[in-house]
N, CA, C and O atoms as a GROMACS GRO file, in nm:
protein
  392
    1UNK      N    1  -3.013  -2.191  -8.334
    1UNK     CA    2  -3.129  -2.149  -8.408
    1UNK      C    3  -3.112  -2.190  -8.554
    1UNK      O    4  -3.074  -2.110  -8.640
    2UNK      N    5  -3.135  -2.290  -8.572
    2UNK     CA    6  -3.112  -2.368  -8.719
    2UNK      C    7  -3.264  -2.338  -8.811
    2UNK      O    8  -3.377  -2.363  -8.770
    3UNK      N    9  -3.222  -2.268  -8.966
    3UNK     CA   10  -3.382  -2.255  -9.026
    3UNK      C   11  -3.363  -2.374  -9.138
    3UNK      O   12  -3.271  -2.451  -9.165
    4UNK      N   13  -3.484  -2.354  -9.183
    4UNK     CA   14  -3.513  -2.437  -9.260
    4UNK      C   15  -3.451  -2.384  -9.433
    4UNK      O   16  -3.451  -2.263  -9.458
    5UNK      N   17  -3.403  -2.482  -9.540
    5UNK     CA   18  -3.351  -2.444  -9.659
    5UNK      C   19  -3.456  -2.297  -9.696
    5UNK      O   20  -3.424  -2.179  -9.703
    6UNK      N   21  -3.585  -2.360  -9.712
    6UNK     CA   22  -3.682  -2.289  -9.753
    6UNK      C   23  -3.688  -2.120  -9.716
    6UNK      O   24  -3.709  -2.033  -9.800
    7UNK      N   25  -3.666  -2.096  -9.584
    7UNK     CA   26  -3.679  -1.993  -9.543
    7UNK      C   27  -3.510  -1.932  -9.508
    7UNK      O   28  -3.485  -1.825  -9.452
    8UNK      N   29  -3.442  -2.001  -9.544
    8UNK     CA   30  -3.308  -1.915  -9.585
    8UNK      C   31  -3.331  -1.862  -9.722
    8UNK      O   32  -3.333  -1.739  -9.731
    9UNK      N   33  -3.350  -1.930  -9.831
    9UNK     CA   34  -3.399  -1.850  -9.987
    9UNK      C   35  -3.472  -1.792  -9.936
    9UNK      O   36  -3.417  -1.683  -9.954
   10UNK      N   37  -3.591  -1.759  -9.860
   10UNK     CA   38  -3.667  -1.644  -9.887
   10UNK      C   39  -3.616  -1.534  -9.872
   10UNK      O   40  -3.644  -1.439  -9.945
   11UNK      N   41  -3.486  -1.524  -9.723
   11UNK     CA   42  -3.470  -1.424  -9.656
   11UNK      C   43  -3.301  -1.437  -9.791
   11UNK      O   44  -3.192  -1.456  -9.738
   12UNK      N   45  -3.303  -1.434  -9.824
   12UNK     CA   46  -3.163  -1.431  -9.949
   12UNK      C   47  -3.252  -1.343 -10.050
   12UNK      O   48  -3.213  -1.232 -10.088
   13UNK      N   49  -3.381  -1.403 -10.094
   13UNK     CA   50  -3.434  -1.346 -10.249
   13UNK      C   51  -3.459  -1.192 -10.173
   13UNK      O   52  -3.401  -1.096 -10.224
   14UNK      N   53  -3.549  -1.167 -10.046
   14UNK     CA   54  -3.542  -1.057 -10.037
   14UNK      C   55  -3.427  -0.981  -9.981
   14UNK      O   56  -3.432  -0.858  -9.972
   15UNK      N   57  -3.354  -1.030  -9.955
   15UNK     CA   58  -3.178  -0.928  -9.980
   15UNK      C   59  -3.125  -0.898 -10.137
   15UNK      O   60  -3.044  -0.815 -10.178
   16UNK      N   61  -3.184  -0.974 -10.188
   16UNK     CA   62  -3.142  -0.965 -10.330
   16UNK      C   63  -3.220  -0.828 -10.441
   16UNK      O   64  -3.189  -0.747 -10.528
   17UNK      N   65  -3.371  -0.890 -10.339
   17UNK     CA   66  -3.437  -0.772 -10.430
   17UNK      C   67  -3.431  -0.631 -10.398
   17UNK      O   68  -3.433  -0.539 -10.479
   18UNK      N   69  -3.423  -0.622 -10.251
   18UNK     CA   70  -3.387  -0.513 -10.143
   18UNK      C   71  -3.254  -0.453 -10.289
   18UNK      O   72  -3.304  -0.389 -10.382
   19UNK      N   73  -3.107  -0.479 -10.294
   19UNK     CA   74  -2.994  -0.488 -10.384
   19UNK      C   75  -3.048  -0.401 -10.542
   19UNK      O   76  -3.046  -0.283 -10.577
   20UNK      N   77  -3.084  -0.495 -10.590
   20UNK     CA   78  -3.160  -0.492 -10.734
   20UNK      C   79  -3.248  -0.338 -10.723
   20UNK      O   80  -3.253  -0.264 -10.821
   21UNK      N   81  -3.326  -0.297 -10.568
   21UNK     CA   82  -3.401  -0.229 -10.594
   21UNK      C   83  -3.305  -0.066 -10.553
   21UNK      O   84  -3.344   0.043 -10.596
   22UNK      N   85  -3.204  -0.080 -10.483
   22UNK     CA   86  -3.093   0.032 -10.432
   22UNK      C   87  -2.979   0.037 -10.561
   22UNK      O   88  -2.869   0.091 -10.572
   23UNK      N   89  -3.053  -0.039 -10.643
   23UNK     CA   90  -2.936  -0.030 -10.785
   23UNK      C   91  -2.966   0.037 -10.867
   23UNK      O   92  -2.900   0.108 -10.943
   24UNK      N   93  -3.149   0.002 -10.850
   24UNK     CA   94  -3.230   0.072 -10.970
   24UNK      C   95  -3.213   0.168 -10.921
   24UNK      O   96  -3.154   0.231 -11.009
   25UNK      N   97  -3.229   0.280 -10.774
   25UNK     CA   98  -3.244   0.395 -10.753
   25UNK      C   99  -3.161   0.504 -10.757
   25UNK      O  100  -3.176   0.626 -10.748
   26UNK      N  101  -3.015   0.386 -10.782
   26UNK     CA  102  -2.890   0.434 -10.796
   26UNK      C  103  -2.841   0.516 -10.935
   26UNK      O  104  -2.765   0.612 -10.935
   27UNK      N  105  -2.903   0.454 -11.055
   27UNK     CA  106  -2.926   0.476 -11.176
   27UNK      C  107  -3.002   0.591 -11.142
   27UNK      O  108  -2.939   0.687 -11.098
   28UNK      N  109  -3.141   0.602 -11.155
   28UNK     CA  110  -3.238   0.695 -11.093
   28UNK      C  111  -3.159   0.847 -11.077
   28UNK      O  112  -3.184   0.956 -11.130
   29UNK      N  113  -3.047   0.804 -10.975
   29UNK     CA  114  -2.997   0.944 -10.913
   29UNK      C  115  -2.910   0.965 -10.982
   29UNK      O  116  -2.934   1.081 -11.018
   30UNK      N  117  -2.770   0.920 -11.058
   30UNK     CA  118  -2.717   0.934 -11.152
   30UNK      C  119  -2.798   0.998 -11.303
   30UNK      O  120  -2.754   1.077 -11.386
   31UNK      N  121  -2.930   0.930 -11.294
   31UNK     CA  122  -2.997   1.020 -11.432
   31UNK      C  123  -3.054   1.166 -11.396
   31UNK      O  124  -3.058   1.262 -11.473
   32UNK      N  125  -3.088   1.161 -11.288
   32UNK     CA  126  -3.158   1.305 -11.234
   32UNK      C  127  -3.033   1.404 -11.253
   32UNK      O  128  -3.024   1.511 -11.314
   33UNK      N  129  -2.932   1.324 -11.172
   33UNK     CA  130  -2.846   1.468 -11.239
   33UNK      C  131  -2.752   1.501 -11.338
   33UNK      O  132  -2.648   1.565 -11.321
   34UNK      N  133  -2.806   1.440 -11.472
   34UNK     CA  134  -2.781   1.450 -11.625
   34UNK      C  135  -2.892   1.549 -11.620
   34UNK      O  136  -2.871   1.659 -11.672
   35UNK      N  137  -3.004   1.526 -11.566
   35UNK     CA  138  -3.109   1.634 -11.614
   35UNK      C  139  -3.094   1.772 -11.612
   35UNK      O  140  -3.046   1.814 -11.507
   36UNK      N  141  -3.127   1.873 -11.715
   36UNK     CA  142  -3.084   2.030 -11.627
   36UNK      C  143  -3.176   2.038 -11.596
   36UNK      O  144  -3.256   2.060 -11.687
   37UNK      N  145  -3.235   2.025 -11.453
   37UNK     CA  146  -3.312   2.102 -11.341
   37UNK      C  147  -3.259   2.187 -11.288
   37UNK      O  148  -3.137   2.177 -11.272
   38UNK      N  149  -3.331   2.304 -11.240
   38UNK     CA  150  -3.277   2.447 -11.197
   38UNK      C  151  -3.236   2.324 -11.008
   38UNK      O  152  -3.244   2.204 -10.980
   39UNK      N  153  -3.200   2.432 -10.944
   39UNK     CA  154  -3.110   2.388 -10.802
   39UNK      C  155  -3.258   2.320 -10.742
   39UNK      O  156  -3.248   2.205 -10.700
   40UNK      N  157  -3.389   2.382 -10.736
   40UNK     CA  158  -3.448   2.294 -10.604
   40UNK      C  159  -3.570   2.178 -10.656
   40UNK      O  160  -3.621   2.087 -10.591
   41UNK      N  161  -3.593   2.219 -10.793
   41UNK     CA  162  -3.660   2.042 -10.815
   41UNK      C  163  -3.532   1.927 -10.828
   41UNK      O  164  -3.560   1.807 -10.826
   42UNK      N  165  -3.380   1.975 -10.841
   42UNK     CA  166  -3.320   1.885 -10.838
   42UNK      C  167  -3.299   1.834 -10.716
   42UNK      O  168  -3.288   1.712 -10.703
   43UNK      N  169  -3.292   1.912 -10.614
   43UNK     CA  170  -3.274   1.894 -10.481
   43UNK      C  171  -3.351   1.834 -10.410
   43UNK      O  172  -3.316   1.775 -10.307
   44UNK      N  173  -3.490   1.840 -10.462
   44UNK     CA  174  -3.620   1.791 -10.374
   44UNK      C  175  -3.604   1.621 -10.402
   44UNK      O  176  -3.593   1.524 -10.326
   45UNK      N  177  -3.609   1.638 -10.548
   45UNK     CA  178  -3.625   1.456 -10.625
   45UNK      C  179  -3.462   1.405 -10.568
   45UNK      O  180  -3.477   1.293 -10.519
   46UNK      N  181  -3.338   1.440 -10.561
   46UNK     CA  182  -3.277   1.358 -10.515
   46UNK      C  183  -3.279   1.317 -10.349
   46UNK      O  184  -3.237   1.214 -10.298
   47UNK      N  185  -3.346   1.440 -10.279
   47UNK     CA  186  -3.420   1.392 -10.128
   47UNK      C  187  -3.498   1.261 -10.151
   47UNK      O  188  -3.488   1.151 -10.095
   48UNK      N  189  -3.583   1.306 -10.254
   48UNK     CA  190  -3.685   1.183 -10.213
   48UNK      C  191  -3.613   1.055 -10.224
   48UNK      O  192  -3.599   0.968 -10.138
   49UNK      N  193  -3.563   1.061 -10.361
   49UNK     CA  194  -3.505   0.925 -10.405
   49UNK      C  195  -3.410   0.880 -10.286
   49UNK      O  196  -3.412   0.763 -10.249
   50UNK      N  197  -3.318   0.982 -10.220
   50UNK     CA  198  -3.247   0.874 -10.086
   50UNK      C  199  -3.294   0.887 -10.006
   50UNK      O  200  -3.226   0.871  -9.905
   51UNK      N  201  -3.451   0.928  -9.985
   51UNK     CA  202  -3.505   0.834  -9.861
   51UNK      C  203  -3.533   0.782  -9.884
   51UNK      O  204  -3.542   0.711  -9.784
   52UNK      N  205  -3.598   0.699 -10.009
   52UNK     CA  206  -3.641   0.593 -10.054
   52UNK      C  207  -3.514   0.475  -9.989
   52UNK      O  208  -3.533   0.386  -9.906
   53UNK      N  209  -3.398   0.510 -10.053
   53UNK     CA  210  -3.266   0.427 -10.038
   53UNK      C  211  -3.272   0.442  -9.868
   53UNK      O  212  -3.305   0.334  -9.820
   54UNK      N  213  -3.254   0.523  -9.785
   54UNK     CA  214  -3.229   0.516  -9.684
   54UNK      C  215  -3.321   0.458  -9.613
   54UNK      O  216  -3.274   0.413  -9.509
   55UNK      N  217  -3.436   0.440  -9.624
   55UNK     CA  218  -3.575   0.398  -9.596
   55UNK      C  219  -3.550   0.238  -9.619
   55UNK      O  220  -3.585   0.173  -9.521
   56UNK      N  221  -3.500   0.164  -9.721
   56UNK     CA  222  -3.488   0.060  -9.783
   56UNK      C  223  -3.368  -0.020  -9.655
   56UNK      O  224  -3.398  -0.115  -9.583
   57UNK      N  225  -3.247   0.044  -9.657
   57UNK     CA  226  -3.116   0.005  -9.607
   57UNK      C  227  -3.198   0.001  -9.415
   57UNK      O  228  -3.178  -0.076  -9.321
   58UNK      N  229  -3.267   0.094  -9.425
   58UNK     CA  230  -3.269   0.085  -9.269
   58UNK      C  231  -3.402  -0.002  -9.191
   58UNK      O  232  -3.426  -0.041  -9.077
   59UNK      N  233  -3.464  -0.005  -9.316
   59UNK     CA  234  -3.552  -0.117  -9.285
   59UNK      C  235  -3.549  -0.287  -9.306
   59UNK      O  236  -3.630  -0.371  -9.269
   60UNK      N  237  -3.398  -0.305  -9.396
   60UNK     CA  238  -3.430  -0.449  -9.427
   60UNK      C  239  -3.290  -0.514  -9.364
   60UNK      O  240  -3.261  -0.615  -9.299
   61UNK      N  241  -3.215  -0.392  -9.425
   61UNK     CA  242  -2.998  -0.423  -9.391
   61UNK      C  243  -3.007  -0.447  -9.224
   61UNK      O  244  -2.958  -0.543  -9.164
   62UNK      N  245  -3.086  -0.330  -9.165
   62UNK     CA  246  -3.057  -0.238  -9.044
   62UNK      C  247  -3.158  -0.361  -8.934
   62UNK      O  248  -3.126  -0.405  -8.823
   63UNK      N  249  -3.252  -0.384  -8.996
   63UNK     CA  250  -3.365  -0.467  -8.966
   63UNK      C  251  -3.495  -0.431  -8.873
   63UNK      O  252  -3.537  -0.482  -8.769
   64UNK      N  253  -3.547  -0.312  -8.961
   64UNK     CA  254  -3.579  -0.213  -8.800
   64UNK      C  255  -3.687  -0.285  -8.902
   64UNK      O  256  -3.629  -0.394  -8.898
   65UNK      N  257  -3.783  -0.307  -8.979
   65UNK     CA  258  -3.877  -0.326  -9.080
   65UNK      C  259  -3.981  -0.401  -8.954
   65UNK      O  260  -4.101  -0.377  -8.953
   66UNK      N  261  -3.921  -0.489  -8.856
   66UNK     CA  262  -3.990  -0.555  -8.713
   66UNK      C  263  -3.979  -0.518  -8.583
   66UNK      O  264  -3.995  -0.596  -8.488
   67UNK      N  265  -3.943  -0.363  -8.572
   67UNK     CA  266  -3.930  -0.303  -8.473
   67UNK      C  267  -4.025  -0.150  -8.490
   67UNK      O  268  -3.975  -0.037  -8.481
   68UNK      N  269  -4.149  -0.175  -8.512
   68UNK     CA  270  -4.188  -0.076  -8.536
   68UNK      C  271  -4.260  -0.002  -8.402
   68UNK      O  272  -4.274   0.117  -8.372
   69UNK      N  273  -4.297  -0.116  -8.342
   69UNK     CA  274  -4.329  -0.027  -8.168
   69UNK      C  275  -4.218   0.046  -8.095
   69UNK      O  276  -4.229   0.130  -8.006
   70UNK      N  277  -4.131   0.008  -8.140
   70UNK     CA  278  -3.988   0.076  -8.081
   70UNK      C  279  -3.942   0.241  -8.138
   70UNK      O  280  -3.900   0.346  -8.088
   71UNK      N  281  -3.985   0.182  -8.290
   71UNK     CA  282  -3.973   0.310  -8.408
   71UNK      C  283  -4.101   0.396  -8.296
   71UNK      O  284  -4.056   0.458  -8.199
   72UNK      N  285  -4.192   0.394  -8.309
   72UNK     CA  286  -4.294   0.479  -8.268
   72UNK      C  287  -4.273   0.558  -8.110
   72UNK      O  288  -4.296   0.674  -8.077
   73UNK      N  289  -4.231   0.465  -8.047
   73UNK     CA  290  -4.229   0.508  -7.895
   73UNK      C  291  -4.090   0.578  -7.861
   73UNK      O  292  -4.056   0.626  -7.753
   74UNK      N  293  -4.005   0.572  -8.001
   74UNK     CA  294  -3.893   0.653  -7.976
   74UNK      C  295  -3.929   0.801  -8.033
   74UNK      O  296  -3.890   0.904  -7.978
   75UNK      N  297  -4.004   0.798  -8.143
   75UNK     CA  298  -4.039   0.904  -8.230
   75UNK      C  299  -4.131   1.017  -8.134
   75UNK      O  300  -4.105   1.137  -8.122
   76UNK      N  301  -4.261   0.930  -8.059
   76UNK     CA  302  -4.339   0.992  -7.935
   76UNK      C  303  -4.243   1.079  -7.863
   76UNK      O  304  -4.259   1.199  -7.842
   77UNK      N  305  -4.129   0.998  -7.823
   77UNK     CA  306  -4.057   1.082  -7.721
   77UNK      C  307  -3.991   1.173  -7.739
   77UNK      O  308  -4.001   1.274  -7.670
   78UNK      N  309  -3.903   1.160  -7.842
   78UNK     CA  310  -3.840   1.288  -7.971
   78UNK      C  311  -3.920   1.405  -7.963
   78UNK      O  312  -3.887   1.523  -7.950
   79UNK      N  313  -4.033   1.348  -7.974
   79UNK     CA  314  -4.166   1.489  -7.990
   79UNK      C  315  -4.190   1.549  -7.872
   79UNK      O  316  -4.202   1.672  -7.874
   80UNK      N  317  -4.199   1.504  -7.790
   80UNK     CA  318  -4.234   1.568  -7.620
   80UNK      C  319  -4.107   1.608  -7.594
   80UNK      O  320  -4.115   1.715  -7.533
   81UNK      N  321  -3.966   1.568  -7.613
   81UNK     CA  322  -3.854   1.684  -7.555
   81UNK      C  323  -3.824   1.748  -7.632
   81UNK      O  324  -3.768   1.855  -7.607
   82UNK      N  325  -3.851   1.708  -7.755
   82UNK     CA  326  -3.860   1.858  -7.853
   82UNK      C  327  -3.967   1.981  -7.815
   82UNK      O  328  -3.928   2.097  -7.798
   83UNK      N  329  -4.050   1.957  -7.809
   83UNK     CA  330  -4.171   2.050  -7.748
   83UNK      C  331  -4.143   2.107  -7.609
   83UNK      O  332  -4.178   2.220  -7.576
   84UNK      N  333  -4.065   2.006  -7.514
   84UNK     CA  334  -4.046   2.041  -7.400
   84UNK      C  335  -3.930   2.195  -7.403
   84UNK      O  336  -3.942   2.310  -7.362
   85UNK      N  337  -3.840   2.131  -7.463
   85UNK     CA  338  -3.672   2.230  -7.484
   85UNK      C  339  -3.713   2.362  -7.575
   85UNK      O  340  -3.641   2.461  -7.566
   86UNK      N  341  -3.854   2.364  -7.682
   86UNK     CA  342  -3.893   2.504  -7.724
   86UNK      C  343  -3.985   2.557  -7.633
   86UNK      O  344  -4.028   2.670  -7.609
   87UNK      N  345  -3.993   2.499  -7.610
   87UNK     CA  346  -4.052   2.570  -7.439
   87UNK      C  347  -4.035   2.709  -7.359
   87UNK      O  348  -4.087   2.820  -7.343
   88UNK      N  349  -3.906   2.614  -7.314
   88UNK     CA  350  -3.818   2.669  -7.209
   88UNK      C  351  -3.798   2.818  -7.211
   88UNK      O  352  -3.819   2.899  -7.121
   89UNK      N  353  -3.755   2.838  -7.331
   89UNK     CA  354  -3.721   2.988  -7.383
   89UNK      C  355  -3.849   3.091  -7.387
   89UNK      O  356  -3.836   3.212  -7.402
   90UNK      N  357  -3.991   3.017  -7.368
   90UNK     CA  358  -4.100   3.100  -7.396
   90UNK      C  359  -4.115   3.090  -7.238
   90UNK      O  360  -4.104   3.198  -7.181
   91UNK      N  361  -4.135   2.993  -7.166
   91UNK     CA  362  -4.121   3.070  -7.043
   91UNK      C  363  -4.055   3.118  -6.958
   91UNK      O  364  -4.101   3.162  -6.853
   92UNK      N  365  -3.919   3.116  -6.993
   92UNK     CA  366  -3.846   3.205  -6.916
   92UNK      C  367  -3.860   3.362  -6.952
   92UNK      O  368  -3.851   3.456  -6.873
   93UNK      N  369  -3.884   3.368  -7.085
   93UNK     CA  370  -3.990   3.507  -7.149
   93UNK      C  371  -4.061   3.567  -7.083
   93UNK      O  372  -4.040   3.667  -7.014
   94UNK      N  373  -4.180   3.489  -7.108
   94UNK     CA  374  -4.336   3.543  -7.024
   94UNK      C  375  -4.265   3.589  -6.881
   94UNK      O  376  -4.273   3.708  -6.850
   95UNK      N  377  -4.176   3.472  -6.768
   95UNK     CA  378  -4.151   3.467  -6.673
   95UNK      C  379  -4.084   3.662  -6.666
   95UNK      O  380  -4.113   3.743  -6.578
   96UNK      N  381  -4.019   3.680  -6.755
   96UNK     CA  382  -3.945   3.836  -6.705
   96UNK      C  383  -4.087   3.941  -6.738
   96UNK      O  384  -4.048   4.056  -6.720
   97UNK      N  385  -4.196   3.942  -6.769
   97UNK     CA  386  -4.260   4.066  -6.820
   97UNK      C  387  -4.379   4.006  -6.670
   97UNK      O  388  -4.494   4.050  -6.681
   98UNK      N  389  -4.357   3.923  -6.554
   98UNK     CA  390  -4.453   3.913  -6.410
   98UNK      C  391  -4.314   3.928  -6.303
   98UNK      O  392  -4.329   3.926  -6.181
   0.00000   0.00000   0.00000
């Protein structure tokens, strides 16, 4: 699978900027906590900021950014045995009071 010059730089500049942009956020989180924020706006903004980062790494490093029918139909299913397993406990409930 040989590419072309052209489209090796592309897929380089965006590893680069992907880099550049987990550097800036890196700073970001290092300044947030110079800030005195009481415990949970500090807590909330450094959530956000590493999902941003984690969001970044797992979409470009990880390469899921082209697997998004996969992302979805795993997430669907997550949701139905989650729903399924809180379940269980409500009807084995109801089940003792018949």
């Amino acid at each position: 699978m040989s590419r072309s010059p052209e489209e090796i730089k592309k897929h380089v500049r965006v590893y680069v900027n992907v880099f550049v942009a987990l550097m800036g956020l890196t700073v970001i989180t290092v300044a947030i906590s110079y800030l005195h924020l009481s415990v949970v706006p500090a807590v909330i903004l450094a959530l956000i900021v590493a999902t941003i980062k984690g969001s970044l790494v797992a979409s470009y490093f990880m390469h899921l950014i082209n697997e998004k029918k996969m992302i979805f139909a795993t997430l669907i299913l997550t949701g139905i045995f989650f729903a399924a397993l809180m379940s269980l406990p409500l009807i084995f409930h109801i089940d003792k009071f018949y």
